[in-house]
C-alpha positions in Angstrom: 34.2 18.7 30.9 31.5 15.9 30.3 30.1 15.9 27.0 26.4 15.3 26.4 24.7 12.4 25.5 22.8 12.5 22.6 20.4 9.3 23.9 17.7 12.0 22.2 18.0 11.5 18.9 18.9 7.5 19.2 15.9 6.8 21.4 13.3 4.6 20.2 9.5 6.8 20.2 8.1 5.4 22.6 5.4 3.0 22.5 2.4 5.4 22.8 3.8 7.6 20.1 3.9 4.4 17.6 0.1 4.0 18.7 -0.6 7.5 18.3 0.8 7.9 14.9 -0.5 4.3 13.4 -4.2 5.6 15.1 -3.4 8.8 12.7 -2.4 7.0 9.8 -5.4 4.9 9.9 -8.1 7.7 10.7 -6.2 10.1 7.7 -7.0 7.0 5.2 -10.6 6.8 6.0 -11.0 11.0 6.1 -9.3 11.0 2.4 -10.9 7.8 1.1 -14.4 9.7 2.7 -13.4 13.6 1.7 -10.8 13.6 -0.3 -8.8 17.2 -0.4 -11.7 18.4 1.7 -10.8 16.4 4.9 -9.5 18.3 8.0 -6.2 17.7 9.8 -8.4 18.5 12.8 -11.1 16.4 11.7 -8.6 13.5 11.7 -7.2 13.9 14.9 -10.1 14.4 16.6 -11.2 10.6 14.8 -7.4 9.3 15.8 -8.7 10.9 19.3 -5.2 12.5 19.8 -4.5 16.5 20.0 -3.6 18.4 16.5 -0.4 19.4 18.2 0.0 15.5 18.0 -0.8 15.2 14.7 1.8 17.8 13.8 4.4 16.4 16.1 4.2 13.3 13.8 3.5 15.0 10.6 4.7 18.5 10.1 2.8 19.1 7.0 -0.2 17.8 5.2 1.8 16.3 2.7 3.6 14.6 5.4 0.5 12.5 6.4 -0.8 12.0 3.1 2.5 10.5 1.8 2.3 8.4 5.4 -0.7 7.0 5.0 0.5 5.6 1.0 3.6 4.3 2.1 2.0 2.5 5.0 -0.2 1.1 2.4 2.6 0.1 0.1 4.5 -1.9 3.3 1.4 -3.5 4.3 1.5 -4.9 1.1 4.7 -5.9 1.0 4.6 -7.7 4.0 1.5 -9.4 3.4 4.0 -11.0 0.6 6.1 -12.6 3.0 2.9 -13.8 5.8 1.4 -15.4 2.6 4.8 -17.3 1.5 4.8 -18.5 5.4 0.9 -20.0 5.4 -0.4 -20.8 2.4 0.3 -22.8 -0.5 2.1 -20.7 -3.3 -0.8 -20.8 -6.0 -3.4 -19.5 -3.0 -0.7 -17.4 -1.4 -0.1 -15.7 -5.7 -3.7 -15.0 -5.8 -5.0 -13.9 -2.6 -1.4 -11.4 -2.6 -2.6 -10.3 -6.4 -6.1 -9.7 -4.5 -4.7 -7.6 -1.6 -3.0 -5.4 -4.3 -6.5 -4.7 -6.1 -7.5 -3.4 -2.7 -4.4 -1.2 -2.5 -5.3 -0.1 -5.9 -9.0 0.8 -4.4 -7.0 2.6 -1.5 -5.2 4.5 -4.5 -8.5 5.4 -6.2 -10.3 6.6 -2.7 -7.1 8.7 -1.9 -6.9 10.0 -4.9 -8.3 13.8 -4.7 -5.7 13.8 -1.4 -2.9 12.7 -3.6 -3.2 14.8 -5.8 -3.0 17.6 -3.7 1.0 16.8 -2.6 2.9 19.7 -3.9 4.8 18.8 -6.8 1.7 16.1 -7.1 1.9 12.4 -6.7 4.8 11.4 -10.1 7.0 11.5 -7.1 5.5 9.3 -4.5 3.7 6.7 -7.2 7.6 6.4 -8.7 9.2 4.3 -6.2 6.3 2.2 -5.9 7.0 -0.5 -8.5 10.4 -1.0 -7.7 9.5 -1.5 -3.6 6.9 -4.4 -5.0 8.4 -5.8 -7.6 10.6 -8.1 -4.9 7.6 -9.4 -3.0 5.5 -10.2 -6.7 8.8 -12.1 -7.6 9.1 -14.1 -4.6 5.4 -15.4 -5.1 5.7 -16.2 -8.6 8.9 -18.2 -8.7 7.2 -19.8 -5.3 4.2 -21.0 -7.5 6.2 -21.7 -10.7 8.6 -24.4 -8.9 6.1 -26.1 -7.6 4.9 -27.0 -11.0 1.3 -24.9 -11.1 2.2 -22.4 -12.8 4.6 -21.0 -15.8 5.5 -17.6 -16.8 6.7 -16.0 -19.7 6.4 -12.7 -18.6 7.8 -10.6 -16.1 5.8 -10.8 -12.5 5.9 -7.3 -12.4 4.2 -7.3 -15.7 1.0 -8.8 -13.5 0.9 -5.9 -11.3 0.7 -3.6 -14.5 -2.1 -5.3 -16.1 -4.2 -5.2 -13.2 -3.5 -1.5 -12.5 -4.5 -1.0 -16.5 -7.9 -2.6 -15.9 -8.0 -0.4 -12.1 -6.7 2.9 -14.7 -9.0 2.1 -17.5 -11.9 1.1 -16.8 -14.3 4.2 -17.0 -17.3 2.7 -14.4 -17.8 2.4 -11.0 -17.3 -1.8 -11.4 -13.6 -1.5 -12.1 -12.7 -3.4 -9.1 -14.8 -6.3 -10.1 -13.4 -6.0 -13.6 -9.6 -6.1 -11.8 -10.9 -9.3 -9.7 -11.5 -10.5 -12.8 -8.2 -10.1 -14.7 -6.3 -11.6 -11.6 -8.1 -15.1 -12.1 -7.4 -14.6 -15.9 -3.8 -13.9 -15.5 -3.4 -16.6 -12.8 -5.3 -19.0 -15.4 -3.0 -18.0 -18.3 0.1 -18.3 -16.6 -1.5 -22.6 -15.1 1.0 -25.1 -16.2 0.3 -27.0 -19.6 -0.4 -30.8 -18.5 
């Protein structure tokens, strides 16, 4: 007797699944960043221009989609980390990655209301994410420091923290600016002493 194969559940999705899903990752972050708890799973596939039964096919739940769409955020950062390393200097490729990670931090902030819906809430989620970035951070800073342009007497992760303090602190509207701000600060603290 011939056995089955089970090519199902080693198959690759195929590629308009991968489309379908990134198109409802994207249109998910611009509904929560837009209407935070309030936005519709319909609402967002009808925006991603797939069906709902789509949308649950790819994410069973709500949560599902809303811990998508962070995650995909958190590896976009990461590999922005190693595209920066690969064309630009390390000084320019430190800053403009520190720069990216204020804007994941606005992404946070516009998610937020969504977030905080997750059953359980977001502890859970928000946990994992220092230890996934603290690799790429590294990476950039030792890059920088043995080139001579910069020092450090702190831990790179430490960087990441003071710019979410400013982003977690700062009671206005103008945080981001204020979290621009502290990256060119840090990255002027940490400049090699001639």
């Amino acid at each position: 007797m011939r056995q089955k194969s089970n090519s199902t559940s080693t198959r690759r999705p195929r590629a308009d699944g991968e489309r379908n899903r990134a198109r409802l990752i994207a249109a998910a972050k611009a509904a929560f960043a837009e209407r935070g708890a309030t936005a519709s799973l319909e609402g967002i596939a009808s925006e991603a221009n797939v069906s709902i039964a789509s949308l649950y096919r790819h994410f069973p739940t709500r949560d599902a989609l809303i811990e998508a769409v962070y995650r995909q955020e958190t590896d976009t950062l990461i590999d922005a980390a190693v595209k920066l390393m690969d064309q630009r200097e390390p000084k320019t490729a430190l800053r403009e990655w520190l720069l990216l990670f204020v804007e994941f931090l606005d992404t946070k902030h516009g998610m937020a209301e969504a977030l905080n819906t997750l059953i359980g809430g977001p502890d859970a989620l928000y946990s994992g994410t220092p230890g996934r970035l603290a690799p790429p951070v590294t990476a950039l800073v030792d890059r920088a420091v043995k080139t001579g342009g910069y020092r450090i007497d702190v831990e790179p992760i430490d960087l990441l923290r003071a710019i979410s303090g400013v982003a977690n602190h700062t009671a206005n509207a103008e945080w981001k600016q204020s979290a621009i701000r502290m990256v060119d600060l840090l990255l002027k603290g940490l400049q090699a002493k001639e």
